[in-house]
LOVOTOR-113862 format. One line per 8 residues: number of its first residue (from 1); their letters; for each residue x negated, y, z negated of C-alpha. Coordinates in Angstrom, 3 decimals. Last residue first. Example, Ala and Ser with C-alpha at 12.3 -4.5 7.8 and 13.67 -1.06 7.14 Angstrom:
# LOVOTOR-113862
2) sa) -13.670:-1.060:-7.140; -12.300:-4.500:-7.800
***
This chain:
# LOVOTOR-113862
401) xxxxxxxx) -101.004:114.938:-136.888; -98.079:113.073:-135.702; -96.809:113.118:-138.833; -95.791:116.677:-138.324; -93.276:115.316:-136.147; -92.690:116.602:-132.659; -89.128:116.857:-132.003; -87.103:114.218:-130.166
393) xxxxxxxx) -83.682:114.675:-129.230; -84.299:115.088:-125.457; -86.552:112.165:-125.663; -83.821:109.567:-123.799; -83.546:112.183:-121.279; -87.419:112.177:-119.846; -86.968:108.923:-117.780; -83.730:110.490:-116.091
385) xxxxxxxx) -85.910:113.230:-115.460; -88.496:111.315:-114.241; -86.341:109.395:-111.928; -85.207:113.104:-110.417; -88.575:113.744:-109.682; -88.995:110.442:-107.418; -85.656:111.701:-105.752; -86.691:114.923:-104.796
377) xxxxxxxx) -90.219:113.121:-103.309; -88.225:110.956:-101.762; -86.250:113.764:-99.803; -89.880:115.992:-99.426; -91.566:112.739:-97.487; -88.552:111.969:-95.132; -88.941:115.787:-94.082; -92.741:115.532:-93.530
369) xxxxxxxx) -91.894:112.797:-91.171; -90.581:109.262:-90.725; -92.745:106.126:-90.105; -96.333:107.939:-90.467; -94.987:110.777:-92.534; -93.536:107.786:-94.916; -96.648:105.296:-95.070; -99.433:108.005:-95.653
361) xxxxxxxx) -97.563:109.788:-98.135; -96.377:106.093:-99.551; -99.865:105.366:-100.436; -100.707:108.038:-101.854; -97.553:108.563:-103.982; -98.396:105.044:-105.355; -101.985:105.509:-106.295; -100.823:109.154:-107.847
353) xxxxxxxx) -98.133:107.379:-109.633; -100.334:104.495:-110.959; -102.930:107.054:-111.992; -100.641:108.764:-114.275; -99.220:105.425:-115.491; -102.932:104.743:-116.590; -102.966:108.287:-117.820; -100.725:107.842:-120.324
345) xxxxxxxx) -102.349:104.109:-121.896; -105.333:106.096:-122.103; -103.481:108.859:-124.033; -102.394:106.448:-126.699; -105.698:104.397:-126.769; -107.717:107.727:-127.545; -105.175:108.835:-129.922; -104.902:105.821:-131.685
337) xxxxxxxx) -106.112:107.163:-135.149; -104.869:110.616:-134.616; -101.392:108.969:-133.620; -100.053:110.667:-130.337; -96.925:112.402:-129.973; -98.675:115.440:-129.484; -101.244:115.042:-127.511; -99.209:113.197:-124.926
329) xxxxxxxx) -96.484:116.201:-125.608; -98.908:118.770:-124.671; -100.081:117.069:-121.203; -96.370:116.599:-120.169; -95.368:120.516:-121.077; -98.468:121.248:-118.703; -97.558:119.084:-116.093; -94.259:120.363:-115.568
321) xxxxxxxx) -95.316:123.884:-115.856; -98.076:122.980:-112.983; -94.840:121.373:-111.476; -92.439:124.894:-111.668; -96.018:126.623:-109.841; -96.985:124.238:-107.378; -93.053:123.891:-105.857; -92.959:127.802:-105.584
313) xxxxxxxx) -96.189:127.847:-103.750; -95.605:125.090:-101.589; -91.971:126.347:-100.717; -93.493:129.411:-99.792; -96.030:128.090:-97.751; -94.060:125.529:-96.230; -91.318:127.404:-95.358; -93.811:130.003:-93.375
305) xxxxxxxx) -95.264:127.327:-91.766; -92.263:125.469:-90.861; -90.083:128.691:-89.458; -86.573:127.843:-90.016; -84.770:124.879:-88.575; -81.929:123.769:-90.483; -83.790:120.507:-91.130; -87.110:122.617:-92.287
297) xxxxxxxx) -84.946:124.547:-94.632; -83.010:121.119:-96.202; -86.580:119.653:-96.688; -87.330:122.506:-98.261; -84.367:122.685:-100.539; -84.711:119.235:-101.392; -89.119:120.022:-102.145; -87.746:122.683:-104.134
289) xxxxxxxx) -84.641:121.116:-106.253; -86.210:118.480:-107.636; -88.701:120.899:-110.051; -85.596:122.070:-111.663; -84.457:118.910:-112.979; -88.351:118.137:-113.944; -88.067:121.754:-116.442; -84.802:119.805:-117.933
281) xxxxxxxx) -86.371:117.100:-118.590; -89.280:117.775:-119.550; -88.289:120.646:-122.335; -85.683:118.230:-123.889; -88.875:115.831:-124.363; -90.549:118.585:-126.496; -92.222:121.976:-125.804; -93.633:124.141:-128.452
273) xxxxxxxx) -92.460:127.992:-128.155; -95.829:130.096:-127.150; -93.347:132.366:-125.093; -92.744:129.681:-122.635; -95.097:131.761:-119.746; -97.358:132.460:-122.087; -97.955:128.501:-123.433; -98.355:127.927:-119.359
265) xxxxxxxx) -100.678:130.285:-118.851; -103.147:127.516:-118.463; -101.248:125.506:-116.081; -100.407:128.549:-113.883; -104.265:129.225:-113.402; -104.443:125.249:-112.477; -101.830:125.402:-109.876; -103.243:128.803:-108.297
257) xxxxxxxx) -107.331:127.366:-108.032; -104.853:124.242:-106.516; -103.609:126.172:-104.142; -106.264:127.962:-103.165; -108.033:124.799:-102.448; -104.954:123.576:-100.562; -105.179:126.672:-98.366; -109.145:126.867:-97.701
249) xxxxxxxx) -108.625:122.903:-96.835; -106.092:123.406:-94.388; -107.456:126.420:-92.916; -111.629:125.110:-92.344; -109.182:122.200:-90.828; -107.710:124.323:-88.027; -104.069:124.383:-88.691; -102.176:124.078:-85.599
241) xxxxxxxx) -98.937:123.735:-87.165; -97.984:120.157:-86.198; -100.911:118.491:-86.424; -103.096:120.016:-88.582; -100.599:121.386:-91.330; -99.114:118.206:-91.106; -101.912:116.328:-91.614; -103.054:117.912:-94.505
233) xxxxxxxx) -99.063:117.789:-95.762; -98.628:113.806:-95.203; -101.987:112.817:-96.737; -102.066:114.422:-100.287; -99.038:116.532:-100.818; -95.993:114.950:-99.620; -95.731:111.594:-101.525; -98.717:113.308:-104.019
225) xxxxxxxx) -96.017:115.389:-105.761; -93.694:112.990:-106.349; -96.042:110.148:-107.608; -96.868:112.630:-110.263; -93.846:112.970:-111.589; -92.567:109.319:-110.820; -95.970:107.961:-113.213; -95.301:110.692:-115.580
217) xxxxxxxx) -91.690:109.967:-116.249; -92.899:106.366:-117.071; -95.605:107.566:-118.876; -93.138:109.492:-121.433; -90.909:106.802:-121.970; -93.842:104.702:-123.401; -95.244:107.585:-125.366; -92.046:108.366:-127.026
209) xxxxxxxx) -91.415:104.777:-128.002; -94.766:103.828:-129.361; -95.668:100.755:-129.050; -98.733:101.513:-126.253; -100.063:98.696:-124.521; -104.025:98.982:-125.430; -103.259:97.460:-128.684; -103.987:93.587:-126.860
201) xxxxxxxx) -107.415:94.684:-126.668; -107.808:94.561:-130.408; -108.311:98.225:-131.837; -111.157:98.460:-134.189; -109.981:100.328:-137.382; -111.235:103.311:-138.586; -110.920:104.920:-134.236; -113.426:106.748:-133.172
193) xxxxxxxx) -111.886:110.169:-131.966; -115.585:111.800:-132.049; -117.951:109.746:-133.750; -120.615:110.661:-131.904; -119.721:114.306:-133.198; -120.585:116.408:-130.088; -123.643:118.909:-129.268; -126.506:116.199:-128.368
185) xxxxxxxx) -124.144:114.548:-125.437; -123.326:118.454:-124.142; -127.483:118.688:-123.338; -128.108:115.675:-121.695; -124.900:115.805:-119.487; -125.091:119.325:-118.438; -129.121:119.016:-116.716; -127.515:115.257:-115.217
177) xxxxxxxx) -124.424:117.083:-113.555; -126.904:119.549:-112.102; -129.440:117.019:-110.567; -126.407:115.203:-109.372; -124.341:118.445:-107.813; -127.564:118.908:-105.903; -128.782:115.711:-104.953; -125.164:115.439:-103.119
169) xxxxxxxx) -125.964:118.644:-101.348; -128.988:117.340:-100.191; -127.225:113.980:-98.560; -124.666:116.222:-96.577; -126.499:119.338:-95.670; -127.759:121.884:-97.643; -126.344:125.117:-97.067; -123.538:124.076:-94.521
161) xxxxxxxx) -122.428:121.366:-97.526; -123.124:122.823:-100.157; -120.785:125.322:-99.012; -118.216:122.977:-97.938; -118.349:120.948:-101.778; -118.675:124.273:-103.289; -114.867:125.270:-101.956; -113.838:122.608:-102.675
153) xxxxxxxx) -115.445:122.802:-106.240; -113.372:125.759:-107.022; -110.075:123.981:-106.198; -111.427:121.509:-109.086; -112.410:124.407:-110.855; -108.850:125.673:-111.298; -107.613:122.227:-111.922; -109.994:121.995:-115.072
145) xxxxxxxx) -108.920:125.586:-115.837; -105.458:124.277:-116.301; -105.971:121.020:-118.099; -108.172:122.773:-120.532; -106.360:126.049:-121.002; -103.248:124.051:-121.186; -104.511:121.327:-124.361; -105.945:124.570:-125.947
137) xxxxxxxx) -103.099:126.550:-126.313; -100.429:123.415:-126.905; -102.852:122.306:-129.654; -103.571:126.187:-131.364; -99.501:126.342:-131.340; -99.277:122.992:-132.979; -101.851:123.584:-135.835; -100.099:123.951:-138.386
129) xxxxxxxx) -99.243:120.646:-137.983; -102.523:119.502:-139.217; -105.845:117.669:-137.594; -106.762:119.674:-134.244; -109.996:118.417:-133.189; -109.355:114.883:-132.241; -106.126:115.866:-130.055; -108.877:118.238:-128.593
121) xxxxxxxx) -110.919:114.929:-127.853; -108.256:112.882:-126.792; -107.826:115.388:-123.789; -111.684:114.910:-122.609; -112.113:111.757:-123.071; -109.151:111.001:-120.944; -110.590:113.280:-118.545; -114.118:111.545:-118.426
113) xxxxxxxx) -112.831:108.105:-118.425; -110.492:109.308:-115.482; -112.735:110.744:-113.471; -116.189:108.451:-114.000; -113.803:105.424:-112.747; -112.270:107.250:-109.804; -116.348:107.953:-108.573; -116.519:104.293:-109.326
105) xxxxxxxx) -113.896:103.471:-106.889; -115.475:106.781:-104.383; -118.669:105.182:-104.031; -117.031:101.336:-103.815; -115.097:102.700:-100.941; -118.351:104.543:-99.145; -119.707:101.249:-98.880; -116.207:99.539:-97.722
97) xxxxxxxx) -115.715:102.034:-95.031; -119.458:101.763:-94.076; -122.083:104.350:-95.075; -125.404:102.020:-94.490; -125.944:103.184:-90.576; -125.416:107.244:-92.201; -128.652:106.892:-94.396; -128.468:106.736:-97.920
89) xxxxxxxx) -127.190:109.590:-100.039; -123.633:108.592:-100.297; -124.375:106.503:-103.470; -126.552:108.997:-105.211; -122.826:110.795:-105.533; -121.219:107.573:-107.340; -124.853:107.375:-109.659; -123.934:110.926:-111.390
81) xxxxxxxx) -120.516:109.985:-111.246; -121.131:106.766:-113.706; -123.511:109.009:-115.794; -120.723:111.626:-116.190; -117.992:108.796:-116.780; -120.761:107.279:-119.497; -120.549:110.873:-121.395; -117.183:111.054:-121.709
73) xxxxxxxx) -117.059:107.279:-123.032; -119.747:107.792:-125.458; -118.211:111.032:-127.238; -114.887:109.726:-127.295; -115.801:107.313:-130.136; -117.039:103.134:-129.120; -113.817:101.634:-130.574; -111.496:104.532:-129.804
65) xxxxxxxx) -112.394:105.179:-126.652; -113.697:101.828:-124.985; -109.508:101.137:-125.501; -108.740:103.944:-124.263; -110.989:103.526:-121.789; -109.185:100.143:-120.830; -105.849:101.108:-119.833; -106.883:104.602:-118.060
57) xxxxxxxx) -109.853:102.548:-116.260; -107.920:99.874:-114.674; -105.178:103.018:-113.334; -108.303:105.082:-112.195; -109.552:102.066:-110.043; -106.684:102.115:-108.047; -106.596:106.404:-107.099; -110.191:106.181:-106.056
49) xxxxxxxx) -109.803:102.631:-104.406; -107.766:104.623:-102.279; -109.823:107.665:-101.885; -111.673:105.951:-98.242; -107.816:105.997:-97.359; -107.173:109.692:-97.154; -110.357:109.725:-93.973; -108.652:106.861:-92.572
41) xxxxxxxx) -105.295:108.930:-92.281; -107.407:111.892:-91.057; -108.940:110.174:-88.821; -112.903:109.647:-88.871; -115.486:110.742:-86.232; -118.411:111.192:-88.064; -117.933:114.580:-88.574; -114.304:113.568:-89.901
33) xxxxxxxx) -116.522:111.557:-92.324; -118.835:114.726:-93.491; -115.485:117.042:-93.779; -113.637:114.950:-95.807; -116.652:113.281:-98.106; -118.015:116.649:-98.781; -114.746:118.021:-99.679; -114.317:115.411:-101.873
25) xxxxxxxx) -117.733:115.320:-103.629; -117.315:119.027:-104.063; -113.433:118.595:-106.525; -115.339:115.820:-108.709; -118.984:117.976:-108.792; -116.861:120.659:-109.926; -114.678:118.544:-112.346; -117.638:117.432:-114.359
17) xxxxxxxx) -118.820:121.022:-114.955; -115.900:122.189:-116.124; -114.956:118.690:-118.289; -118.505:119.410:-119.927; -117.507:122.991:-120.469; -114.640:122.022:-122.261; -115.683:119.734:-124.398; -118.701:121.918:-125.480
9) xxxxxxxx) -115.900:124.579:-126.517; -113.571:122.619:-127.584; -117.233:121.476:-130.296; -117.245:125.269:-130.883; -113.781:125.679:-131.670; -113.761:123.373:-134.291; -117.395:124.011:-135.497; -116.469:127.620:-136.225
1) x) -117.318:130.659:-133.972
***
């Protein structure tokens, strides 16, 4: 194994390990606060400052990135999530909405400094063109198996959880978060995607024309699938189809476990040809036609659940492809020197959407229905294509690398 592949390698394994305790703490937070009595709706909003916080810490991580090497910044989000789940381990009387807020805002912090970290760092490792294929590759195995796990750690956060208890399986995903943090900071280059010069604040906006089109079709991609998919579909499954919640969150762990497997076949499933803009576009046209045609099946009355399953399962596997293409072309359009600010910048519109298509899921199921939900999440995907066209053209220069 060369140093290349064996610093992925460490990358990887620290983004694994990160993402389990990210997926548990969830769980453990959903099932421990409907415990306590908690809505479902209130139980979504104690993640809002989640989804907020990610958006300040996309725009300046990059930023952290590149001036302090990728190396640092991973390693702070691990500490930063480290003290998020000691948090939650005081006594139920101090776990107030706005306590358990602040948990889950710096919980959002450790996420998305430790995922853009993560990404910049393979950009970091591949240096020529030739390289391409081995980019796309890697760039899909790592998103992918990162969602994989996170649908893993679900299902570890409710084990933990009857195992352990609430505050003990917290100590748990700490003590082992700490054991891979001290020994993955010792394996990578500290000066891992540090950039020669040192970016002025003000070079956190990106200038590039690619990337800038590109986040905007990833803030409406992403904001399309959490309109229906993070409040409005838990609760309908509850609600309206009975679902006992033990079901609802075995099926939208599964789901994602699917989603992420998809994402790293991804390269496979194109036939290892490298994606570009053309690729997004046309890939997000075909995405808008499931959640339309399932809003159109549920107004023509067929069976919801089995509608929903199917058109979840379609609708998870054309956007994991979506997502995958996205995550390549980041990568790929990104300057080796700026890489870390370019792909900060990306996931600050990435957090925007998800903040957004949180919001409105809640908002839009409680004013209109599941239905209303799939219609604007059709048209939210439809934005990103028309966001996507102007980089139809574009091919990936070898510049770029």
């Amino acid at each position: 194994m060369n140093t290349q592949t064996k610093h992925y390698a460490t990358i990887t394994a620290g983004y694994w390990a990160f993402t389990l305790t990210d997926g548990a703490i969830r769980m453990l937070v959903v099932l421990y606060f409907h415990l306590l009595g908690y809505s479902p709706l209130e139980v979504a909003m104690l993640f809002l400052f989640y989804e907020f916080f990610g958006i300040v810490t996309n725009l300046v991580g990059g930023w952290l990135g590149a001036r302090l090497g990728l190396n640092v910044t991973m390693h702070i989000g691990m500490a930063l999530q480290i003290i998020a789940l000691l948090m939650l381990t005081v006594t139920d009387s101090m776990l107030s909405v706005v306590y358990v807020m602040l948990a889950q805002a710096l919980s959002g912090i450790a996420k998305d400094l430790n995922k853009m970290s993560a990404k910049s760092g393979v950009k970091s490792l591949v240096k020529t063109a030739k390289d391409d294929p081995k980019l796309f590759k890697w760039v899909a195995v790592l998103t992918g198996s990162k969602n994989a796990l996170k649908g893993v750690g679900f299902f570890l956060g409710a084990f933990l959880l009857d195992l352990f208890g609430f505050r003990s399986a917290l100590l748990v995903l700490a003590a082992g978060l700490l054991v891979v943090l001290l020994i993955t900071y010792g394996l990578l280059p500290h000066e891992m995607g540090k950039a020669k010069n040192k970016p002025k604040f003000s070079q956190v906006f990106s200038q590039s024309r690619e990337i800038n089109w590109l986040s905007a079709a990833r803030f409406f991609l992403f904001g399309a699938r959490d309109i229906w998919f993070v409040v409005a579909l838990p609760v309908f499954l509850y609600e309206k189809l009975g679902w006992s919640f033990s079901q609802v969150g075995s099926f939208i762990a599964l789901w994602v476990i699917a989603y992420g497997i998809v994402q790293a076949l991804t390269p496979k499933l194109l036939r290892q040809h490298q994606p570009t803009g053309r690729s997004a576009s046309l890939l997000a046209f075909v995405l808008a036609l499931v959640p339309a045609g399932i809003a159109l099946a549920l107004m023509q009355g067929w069976n919801p659940s089995t509608t929903i399953i199917i058109g979840l399962m379609v609708f998870g596997v054309v956007f994991a492809i979506n997502s995958a293409v996205h995550s390549y072309l980041i990568l790929a359009y990104a300057e080796h020197d700026n890489v870390a600010l370019n792909v900060g910048f990306y996931y600050m519109a990435n957090a925007g959407g998800r903040l957004t298509g949180t919001v409105l899921s809640g908002l839009i199921y409680q004013q209109a229905g599941m239905v209303a939900c799939l219609w604007v999440s059709g048209v939210f995907v439809l934005v990103a294509m028309g966001l996507s066209l102007p980089l139809k053209e574009t091919l990936i220069k070898s510049n770029y690398f």
